[in-house]
N, CA, C and O atoms as CSV, one atom per row, in Angstrom:
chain,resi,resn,atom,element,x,y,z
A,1,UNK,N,N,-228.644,-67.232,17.278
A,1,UNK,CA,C,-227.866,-66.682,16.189
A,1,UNK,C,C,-228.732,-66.401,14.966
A,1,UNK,O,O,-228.313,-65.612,14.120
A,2,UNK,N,N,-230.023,-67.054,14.809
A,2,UNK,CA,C,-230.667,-66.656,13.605
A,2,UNK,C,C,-231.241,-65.335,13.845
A,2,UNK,O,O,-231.257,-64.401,13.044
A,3,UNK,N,N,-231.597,-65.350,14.745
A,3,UNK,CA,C,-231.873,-63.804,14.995
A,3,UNK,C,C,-231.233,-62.936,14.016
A,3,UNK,O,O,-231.580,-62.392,12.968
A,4,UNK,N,N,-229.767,-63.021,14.998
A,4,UNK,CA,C,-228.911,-61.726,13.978
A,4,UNK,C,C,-228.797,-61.972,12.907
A,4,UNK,O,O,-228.772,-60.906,12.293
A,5,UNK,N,N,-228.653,-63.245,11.888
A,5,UNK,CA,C,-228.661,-62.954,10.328
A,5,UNK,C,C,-229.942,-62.363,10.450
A,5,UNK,O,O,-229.927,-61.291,9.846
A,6,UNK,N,N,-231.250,-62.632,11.062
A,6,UNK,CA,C,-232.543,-62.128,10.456
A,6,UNK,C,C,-232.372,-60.462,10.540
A,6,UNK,O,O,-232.976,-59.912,9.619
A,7,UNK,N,N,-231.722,-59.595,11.388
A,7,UNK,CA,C,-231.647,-58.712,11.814
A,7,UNK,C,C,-230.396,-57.951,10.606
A,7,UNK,O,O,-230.530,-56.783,10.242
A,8,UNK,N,N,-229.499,-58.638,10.225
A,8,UNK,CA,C,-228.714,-58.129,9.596
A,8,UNK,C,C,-229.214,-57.920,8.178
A,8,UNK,O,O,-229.269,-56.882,7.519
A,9,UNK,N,N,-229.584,-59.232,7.854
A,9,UNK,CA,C,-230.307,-59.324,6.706
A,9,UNK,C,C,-231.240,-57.828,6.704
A,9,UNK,O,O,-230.759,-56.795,6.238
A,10,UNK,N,N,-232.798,-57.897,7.368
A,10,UNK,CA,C,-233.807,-56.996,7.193
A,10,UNK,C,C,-232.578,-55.051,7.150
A,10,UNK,O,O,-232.991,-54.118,6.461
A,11,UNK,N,N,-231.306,-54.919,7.940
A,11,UNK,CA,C,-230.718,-54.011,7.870
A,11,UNK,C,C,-230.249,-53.370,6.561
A,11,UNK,O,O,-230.416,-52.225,6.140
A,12,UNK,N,N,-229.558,-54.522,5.985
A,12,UNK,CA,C,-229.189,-54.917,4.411
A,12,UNK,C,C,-230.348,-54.029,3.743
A,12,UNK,O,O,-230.178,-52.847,3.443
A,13,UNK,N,N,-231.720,-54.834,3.515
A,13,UNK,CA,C,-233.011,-54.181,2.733
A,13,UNK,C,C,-232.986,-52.805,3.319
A,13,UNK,O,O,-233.292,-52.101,2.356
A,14,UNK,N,N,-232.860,-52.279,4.003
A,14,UNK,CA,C,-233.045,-50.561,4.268
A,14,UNK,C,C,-232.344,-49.993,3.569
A,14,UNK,O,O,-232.627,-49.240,2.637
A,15,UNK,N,N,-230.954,-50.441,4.127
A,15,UNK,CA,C,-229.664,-49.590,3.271
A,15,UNK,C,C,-230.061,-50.133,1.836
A,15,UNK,O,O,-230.732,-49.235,1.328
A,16,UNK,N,N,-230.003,-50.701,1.363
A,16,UNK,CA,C,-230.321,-50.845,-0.542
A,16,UNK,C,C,-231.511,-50.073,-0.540
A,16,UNK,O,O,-231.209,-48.996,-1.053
A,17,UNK,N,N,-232.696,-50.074,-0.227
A,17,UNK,CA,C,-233.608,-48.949,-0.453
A,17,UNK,C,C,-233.250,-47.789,-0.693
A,17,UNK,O,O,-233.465,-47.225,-1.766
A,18,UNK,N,N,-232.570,-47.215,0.419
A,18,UNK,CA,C,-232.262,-46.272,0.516
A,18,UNK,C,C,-231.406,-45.553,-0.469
A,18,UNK,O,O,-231.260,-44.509,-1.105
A,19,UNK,N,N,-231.032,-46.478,-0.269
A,19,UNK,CA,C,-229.404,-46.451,-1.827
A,19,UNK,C,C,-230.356,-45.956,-2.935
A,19,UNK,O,O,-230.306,-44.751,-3.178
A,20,UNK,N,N,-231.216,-46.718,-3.641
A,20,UNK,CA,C,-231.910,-46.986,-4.658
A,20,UNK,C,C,-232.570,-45.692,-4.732
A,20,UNK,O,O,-232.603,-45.135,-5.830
A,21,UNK,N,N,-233.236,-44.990,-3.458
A,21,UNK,CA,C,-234.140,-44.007,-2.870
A,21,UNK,C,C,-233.584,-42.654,-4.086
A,21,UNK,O,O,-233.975,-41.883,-4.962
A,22,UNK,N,N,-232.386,-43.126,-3.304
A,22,UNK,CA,C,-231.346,-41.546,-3.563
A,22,UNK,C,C,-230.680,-41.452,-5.082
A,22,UNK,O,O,-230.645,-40.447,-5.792
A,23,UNK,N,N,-230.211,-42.648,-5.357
A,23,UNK,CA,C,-230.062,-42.651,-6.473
A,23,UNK,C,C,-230.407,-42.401,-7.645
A,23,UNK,O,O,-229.685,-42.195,-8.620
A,24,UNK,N,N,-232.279,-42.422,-7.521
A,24,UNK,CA,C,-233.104,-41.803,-8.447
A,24,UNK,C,C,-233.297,-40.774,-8.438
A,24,UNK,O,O,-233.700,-40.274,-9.488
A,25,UNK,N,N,-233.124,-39.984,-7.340
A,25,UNK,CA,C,-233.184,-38.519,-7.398
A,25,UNK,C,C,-232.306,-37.813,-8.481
A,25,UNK,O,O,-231.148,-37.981,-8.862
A,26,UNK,N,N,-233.683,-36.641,-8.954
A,26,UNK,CA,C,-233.064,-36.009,-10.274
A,26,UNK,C,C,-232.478,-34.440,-9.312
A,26,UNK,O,O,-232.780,-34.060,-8.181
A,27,UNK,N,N,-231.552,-33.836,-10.354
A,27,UNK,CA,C,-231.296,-32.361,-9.780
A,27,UNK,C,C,-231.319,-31.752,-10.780
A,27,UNK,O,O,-230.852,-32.263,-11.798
A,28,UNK,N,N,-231.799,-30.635,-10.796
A,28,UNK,CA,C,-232.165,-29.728,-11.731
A,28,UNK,C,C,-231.238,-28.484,-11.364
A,28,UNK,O,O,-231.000,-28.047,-10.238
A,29,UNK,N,N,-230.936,-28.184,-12.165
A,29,UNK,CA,C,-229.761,-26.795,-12.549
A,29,UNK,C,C,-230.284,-25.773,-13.015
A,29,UNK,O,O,-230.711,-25.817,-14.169
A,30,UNK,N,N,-230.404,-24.466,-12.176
A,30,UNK,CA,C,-231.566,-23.778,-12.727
A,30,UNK,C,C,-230.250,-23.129,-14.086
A,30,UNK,O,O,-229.096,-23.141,-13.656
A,31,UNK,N,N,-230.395,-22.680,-15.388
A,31,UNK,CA,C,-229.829,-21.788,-15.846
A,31,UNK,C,C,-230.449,-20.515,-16.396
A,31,UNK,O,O,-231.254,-20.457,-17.325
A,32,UNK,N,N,-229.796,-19.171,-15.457
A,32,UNK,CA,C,-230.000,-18.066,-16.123
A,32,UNK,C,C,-230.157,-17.482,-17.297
A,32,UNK,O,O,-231.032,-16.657,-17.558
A,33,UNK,N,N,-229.291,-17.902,-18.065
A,33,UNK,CA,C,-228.993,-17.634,-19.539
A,33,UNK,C,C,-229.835,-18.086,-20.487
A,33,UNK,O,O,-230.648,-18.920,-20.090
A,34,UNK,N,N,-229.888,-17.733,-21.807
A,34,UNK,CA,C,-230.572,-17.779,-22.790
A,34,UNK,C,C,-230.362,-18.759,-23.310
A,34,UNK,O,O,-229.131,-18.778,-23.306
A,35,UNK,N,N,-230.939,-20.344,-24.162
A,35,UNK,CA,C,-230.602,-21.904,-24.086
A,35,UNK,C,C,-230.287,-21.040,-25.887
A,35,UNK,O,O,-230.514,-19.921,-26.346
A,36,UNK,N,N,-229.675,-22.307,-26.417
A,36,UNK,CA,C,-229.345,-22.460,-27.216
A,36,UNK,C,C,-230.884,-22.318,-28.558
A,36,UNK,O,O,-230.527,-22.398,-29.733
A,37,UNK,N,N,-232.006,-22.176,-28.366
A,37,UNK,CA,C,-232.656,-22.169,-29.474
A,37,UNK,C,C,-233.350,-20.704,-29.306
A,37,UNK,O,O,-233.982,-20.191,-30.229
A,38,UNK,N,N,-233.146,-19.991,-27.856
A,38,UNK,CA,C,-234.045,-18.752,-28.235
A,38,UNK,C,C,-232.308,-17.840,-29.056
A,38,UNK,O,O,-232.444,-16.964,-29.910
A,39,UNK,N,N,-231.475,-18.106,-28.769
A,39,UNK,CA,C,-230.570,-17.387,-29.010
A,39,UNK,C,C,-230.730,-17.349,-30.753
A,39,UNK,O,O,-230.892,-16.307,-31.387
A,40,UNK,N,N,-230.636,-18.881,-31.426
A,40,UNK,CA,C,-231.260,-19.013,-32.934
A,40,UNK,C,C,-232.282,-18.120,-33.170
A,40,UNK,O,O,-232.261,-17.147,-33.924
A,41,UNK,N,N,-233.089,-18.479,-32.540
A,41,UNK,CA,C,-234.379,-17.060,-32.687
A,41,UNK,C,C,-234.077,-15.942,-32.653
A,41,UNK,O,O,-234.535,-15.563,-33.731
A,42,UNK,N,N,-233.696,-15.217,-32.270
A,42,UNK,CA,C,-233.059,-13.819,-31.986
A,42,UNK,C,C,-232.143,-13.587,-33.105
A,42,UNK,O,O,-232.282,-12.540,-33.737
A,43,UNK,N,N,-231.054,-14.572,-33.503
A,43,UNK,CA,C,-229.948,-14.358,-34.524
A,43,UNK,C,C,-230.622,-14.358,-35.979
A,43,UNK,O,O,-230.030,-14.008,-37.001
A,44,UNK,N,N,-232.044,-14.836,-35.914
A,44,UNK,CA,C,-232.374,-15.284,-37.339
A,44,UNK,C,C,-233.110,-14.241,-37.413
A,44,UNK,O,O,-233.084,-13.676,-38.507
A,45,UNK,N,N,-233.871,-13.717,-36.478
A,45,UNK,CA,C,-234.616,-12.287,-36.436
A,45,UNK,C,C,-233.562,-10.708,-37.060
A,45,UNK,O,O,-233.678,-9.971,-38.038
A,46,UNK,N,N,-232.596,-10.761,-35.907
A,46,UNK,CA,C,-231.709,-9.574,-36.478
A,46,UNK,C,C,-230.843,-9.983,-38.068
A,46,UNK,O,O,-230.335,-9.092,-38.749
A,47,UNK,N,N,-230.813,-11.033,-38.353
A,47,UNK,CA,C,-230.196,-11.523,-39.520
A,47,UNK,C,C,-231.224,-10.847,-40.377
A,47,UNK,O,O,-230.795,-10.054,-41.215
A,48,UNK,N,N,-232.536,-11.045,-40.289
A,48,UNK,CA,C,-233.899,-10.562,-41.148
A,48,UNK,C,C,-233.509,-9.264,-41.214
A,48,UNK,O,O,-232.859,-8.899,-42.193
A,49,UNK,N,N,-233.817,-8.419,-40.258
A,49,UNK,CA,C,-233.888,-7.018,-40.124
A,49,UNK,C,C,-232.679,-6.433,-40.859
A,49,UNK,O,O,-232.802,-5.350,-41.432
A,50,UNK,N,N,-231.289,-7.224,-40.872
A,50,UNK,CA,C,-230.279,-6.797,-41.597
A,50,UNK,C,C,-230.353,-6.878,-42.941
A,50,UNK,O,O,-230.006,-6.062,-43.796
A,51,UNK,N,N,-230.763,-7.777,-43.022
A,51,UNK,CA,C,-230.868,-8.141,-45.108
A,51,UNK,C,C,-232.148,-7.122,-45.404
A,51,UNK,O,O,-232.161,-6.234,-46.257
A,52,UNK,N,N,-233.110,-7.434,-44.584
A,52,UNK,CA,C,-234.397,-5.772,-45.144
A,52,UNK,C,C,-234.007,-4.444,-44.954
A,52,UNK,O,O,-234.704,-3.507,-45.344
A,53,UNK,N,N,-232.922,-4.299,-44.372
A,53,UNK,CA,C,-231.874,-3.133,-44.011
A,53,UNK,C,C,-230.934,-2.908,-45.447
A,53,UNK,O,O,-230.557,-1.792,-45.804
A,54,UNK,N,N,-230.651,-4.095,-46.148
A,54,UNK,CA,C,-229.570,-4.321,-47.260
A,54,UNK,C,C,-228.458,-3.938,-46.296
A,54,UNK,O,O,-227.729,-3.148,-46.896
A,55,UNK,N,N,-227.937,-4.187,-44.862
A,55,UNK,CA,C,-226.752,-4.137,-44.303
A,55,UNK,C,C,-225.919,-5.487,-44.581
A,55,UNK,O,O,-226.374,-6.530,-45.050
A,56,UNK,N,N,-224.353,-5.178,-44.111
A,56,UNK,CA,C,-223.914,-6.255,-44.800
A,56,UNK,C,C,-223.603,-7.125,-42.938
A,56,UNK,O,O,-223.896,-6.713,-41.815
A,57,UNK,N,N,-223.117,-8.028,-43.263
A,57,UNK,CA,C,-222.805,-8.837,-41.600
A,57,UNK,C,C,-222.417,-10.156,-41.400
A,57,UNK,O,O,-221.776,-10.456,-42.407
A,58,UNK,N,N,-222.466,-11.264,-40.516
A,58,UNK,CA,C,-222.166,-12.456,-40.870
A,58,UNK,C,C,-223.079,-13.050,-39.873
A,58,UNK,O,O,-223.386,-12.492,-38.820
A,59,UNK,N,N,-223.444,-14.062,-40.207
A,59,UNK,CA,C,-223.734,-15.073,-39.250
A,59,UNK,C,C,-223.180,-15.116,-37.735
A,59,UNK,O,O,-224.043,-15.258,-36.869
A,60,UNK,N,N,-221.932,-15.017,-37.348
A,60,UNK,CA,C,-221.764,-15.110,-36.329
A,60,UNK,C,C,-222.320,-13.480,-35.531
A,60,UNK,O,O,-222.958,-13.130,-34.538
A,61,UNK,N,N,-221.740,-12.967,-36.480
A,61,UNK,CA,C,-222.150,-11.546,-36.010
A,61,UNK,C,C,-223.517,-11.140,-35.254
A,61,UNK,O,O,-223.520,-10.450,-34.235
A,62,UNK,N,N,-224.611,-11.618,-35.836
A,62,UNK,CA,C,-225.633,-11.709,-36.060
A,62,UNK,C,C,-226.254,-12.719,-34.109
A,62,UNK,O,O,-227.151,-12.418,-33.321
A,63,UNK,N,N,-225.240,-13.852,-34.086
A,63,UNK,CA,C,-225.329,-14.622,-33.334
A,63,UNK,C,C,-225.050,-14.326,-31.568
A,63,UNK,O,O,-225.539,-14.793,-30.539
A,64,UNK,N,N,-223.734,-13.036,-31.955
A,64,UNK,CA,C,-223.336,-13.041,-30.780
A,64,UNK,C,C,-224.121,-11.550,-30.226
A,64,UNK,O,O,-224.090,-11.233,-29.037
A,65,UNK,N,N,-224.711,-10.837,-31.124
A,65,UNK,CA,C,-225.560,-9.898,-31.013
A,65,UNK,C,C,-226.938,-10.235,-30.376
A,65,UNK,O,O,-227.284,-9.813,-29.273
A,66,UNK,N,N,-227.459,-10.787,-30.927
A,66,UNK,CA,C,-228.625,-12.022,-30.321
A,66,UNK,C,C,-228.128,-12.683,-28.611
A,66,UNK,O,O,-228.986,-12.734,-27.730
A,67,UNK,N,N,-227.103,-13.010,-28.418
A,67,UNK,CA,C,-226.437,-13.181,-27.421
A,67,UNK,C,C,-226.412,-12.593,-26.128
A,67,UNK,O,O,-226.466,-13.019,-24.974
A,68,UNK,N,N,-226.287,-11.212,-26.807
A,68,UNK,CA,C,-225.918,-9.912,-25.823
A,68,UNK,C,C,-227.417,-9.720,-25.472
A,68,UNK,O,O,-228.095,-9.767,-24.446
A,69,UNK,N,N,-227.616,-9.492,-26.737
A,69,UNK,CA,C,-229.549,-9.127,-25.659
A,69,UNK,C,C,-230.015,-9.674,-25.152
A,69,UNK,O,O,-230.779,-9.180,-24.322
A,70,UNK,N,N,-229.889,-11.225,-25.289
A,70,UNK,CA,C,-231.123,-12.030,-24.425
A,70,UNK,C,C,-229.927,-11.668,-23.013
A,70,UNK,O,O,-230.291,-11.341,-21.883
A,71,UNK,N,N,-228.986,-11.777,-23.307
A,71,UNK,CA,C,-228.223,-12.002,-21.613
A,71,UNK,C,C,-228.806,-10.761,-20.904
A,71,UNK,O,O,-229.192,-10.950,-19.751
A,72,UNK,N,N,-228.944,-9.349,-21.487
A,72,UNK,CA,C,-229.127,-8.383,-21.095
A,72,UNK,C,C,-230.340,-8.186,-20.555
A,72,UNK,O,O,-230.657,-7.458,-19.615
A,73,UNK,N,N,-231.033,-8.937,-21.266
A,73,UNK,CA,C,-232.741,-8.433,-20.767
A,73,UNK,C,C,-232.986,-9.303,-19.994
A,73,UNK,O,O,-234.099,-9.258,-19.468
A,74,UNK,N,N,-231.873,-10.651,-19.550
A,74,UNK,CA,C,-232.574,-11.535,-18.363
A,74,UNK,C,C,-232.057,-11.080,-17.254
A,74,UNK,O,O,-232.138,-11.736,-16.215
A,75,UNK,N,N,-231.516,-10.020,-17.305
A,75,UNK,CA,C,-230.373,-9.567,-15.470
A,75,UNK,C,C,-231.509,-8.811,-14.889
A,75,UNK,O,O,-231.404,-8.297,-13.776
């Protein structure tokens, strides 16, 4: 009978390894889209070009314009 605890036991250590194995595994999400700081970049750029323009506009405006292009130029 010691056998099988020894056998059950050493079974035990695999499966928790394994467990442990997998558990650390990372996954990465590729995303297409433009992250949140080039989009700032882009909005603060056409924001520039508008005020050296003396055009009038808003912030968001500015933001979702910035938006459109990066989406556009990554397809």
């Amino acid at each position: 009978m010691k056998t099988s605890k020894t056998q059950l036991t050493g079974k035990q250590k695999k499966s928790s390894a394994t467990t442990e194995a997998v558990s650390s595994k990372k996954i990465t999400i590729s995303n297409s889209g433009p992250d949140e700081e080039e989009i700032r970049a882009k909005a603060k750029e056409i924001y520039n070009e508008r005020m050296a323009r003396g055009e009038h506009g808003t912030s968001e405006g500015d933001w979702i314009k910035a938006e459109e292009l990066l989406k556009g130029s990554k397809k």
